[in-house]
C-alpha positions in Angstrom: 73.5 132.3 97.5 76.2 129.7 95.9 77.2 130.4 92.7 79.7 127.3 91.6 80.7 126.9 87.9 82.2 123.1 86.9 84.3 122.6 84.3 84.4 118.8 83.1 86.3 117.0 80.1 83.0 115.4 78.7 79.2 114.5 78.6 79.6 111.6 80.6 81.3 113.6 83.5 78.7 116.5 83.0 75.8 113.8 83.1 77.4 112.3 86.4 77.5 115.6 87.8 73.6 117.2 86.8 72.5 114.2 88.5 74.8 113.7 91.5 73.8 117.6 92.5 70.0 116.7 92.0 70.3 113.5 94.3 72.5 115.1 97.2 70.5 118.3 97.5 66.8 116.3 97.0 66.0 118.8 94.4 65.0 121.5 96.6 67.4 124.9 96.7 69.2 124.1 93.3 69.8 125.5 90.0 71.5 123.7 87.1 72.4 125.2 83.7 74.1 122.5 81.7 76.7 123.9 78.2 78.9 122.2 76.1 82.2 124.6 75.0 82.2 124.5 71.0 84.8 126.6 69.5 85.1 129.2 73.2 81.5 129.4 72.6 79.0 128.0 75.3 76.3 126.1 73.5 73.4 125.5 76.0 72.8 121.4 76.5 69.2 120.1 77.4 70.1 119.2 81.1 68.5 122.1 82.7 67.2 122.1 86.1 65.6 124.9 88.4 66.8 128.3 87.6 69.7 131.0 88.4 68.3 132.6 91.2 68.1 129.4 93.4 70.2 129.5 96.5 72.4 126.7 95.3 73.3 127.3 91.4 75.7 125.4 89.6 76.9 125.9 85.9 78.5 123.2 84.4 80.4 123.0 81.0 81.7 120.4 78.8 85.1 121.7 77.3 85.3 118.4 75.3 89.0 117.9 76.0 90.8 116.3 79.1 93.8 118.3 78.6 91.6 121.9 77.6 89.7 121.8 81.0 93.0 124.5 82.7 92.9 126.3 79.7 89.5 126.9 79.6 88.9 127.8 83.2 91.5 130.2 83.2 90.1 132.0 80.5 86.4 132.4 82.1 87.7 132.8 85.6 87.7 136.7 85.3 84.6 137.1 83.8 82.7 134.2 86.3 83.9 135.8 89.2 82.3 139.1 88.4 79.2 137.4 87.8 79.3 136.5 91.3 81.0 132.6 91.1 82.8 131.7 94.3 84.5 128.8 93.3 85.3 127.5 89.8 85.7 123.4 90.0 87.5 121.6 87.0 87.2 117.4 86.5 89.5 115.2 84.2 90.5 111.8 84.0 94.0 110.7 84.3 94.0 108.3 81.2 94.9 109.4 78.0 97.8 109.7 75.0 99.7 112.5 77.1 99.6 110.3 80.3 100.7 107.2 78.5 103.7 109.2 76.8 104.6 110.4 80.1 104.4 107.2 81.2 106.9 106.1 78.7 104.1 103.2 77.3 103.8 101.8 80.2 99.9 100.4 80.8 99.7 100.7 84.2 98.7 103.0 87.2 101.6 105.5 87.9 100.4 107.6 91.2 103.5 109.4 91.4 103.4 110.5 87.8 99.7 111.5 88.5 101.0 113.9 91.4 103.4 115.1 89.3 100.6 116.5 86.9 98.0 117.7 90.2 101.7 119.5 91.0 102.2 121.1 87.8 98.4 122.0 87.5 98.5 124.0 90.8 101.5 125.8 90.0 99.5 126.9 87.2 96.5 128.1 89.2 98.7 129.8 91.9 101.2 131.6 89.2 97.9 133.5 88.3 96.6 133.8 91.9 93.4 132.2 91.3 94.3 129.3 94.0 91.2 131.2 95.8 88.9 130.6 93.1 90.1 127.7 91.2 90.0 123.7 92.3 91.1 121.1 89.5 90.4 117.9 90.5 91.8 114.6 88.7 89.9 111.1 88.4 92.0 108.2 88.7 92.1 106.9 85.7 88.4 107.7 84.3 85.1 108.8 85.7 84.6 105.2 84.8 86.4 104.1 87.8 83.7 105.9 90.1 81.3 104.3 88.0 82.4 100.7 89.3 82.8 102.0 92.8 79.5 102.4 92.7 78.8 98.6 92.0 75.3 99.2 90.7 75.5 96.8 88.0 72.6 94.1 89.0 70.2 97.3 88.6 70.6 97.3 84.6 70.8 94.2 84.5 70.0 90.9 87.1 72.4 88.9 85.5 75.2 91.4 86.7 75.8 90.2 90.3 79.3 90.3 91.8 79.8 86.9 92.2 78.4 86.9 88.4 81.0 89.2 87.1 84.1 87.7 89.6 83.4 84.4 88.2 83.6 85.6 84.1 85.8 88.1 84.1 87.7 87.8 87.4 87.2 91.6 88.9 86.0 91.8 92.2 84.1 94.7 92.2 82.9 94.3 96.0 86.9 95.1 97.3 88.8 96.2 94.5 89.1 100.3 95.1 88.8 100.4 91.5 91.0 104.1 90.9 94.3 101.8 92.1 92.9 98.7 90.4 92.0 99.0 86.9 94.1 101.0 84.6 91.2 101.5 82.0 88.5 101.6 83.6 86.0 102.4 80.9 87.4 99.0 79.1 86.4 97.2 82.3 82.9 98.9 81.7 82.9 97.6 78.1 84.1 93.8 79.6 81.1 93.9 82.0 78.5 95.0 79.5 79.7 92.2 77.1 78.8 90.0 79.9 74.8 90.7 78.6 75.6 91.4 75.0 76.0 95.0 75.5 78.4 97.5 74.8 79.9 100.3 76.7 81.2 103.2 74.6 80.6 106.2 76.7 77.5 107.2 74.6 75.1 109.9 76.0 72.5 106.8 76.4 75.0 104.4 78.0 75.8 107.0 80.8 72.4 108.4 81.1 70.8 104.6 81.9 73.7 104.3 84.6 73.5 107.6 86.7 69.5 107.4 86.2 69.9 103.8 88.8 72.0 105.9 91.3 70.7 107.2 94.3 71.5 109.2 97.1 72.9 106.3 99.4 74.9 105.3 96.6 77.0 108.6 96.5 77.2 108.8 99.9 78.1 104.7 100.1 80.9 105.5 98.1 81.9 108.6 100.0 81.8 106.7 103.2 84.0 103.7 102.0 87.8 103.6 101.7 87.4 103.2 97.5 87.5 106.0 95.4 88.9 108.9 97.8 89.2 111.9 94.1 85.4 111.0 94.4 84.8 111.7 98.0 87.5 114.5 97.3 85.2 116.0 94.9 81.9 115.7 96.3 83.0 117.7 99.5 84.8 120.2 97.0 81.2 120.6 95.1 78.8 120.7 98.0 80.9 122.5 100.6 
C-alpha cells in the first residue's frame, strides 16, 4: 500500500491534483481525502474519493499560504510518518510579494533566483533529516502556467482556438513553454477569458470547469512535451 500526503498552497492546486490522481490511475486502486488547513486544524473538504484502505491513498491539504506550505509539512511530518506515509509532497508557485521583493521589483522571470529558493528550501528539509520523507516542489510562476500548457481552451469555449487567441492577444500558446514565458500566468488566464467575456479569478468554479475538460492524454501530452518540465517533475514525484 502507498500512503502519500500532498501539501499545496491553495484550492486550485488541491482541485488540479484530486483530479489529476483520478485521471492517471483510471479510478481504480485509489483513495483521496481532500482538507483545507484552518488555524493547524485540518478541516475536511468535499473532494473525497474511494477510501483509506485503497492500495494507492493520497491525502492532500490546502495550507492556504504559498510561503506556509514548509512550515506546515514540517510540523505533520512526524506524526504522518507514523501513520504509515512514505513520502510527504509539498506544491507552491513561484509568484508572489516575497518573490517580487527578492526580485528587487523586477516583473520578470528570474530562474536563478527561483533556485536560490528550491536551494534554501532543501537545506531546510535536510537540516532536519527529513530529505527521505519530504519533496517540495515549486511551479514556475503559478499552477496557472501548467494550466496553459495544457492548451485546452477551445473545450470551454469554441471561440478559444490558438490561432484565435495569437491573433487578440498575441500568446502563442501552441510553442510558448509557458513556465519561461509568462511571468503571471494566472493574468494570462484572466486575458484569455476576457476574450469571451469571462473572468478568471481563481474561484473554486473557474478551476473546477477547467480540470473537469482534462483528460488523461492531456497530462501525459504535457509530460511528454518539452513545456512545463516542474509539471512532468511532479507527476513522476506523485505517482512513483
Amino acid at each position: 500500500m502507498k500512503k502519500v500526503a500532498v501539501f499545496v498552497e491553495g484550492q486550485a492546486e488541491l482541485m488540479l491534483v484530486r483530479e489529476l490522481l483520478l485521471k492517471m490511475y483510471d479510478y481504480q486502486d485509489i483513495g483521496i481525502n481532500c482538507y483545507n488547513l484552518i488555524c493547524d486544524n485540518l478541516d475536511e473538504a468535499p473532494y473525497q474519493y474511494g477510501d483509506k484502505m485503497a492500495h494507492n491513498y493520497y491525502m492532500l491539504v490546502n495550507v492556504g499560504n504559498d510561503n506556509s506550505v514548509l512550515s506546515k509539512i514540517f510540523t505533520r511530518a512526524n506524526g504522518l510518518h507514523e501513520k504509515g506515509f512514505t513520502k510527504i509532497i509539498g506544491l507552491r508557485d513561484v509568484y508572489g510579494d516575497f518573490y517580487k521583493k527578492k526580485n528587487r521589483g523586477v516583473r520578470n522571470i528570474n530562474l536563478e533566483l527561483i533556485e536560490k529558493f528550491r536551494n534554501s528550501a532543501q537545506k531546510e528539509i535536510d537540516a532536519k533529516n527529513l530529505a527521505q520523507y519530504i519533496k517540495l516542489h515549486f511551479a514556475i510562476m503559478e499552477v496557472e502556467a501548467w494550466f496553459l500548457g495544457f492548451n485546452i481552451f477551445e473545450r470551454i469555449d469554441g471561440t478559444l482556438s490558438n490561432d484565435f487567441i495569437k491573433s487578440k492577444l498575441n500568446y502563442d500558446l501552441e510553442n510558448d513553454d509557458p513556465e519561461i514565458t509568462y511571468y503571471h500566468p494566472a493574468r494570462i488566464m484572466g486575458d484569455i477569458y476576457g476574450l469571451i467575456g469571462s473572468k478568471y479569478d481563481k474561484h473554486e468554479s473557474d478551476v473546477s470547469s477547467l480540470v473537469s475538460c482534462l483528460e488523461k492524454e492531456d497530462y501525459n501530452n504535457l509530460i511528454e512535451s518539452v513545456k512545463c518540465s516542474t509539471f512532468t517533475s511532479f507527476v513522476q514525484e506523485l505517482l512513483n
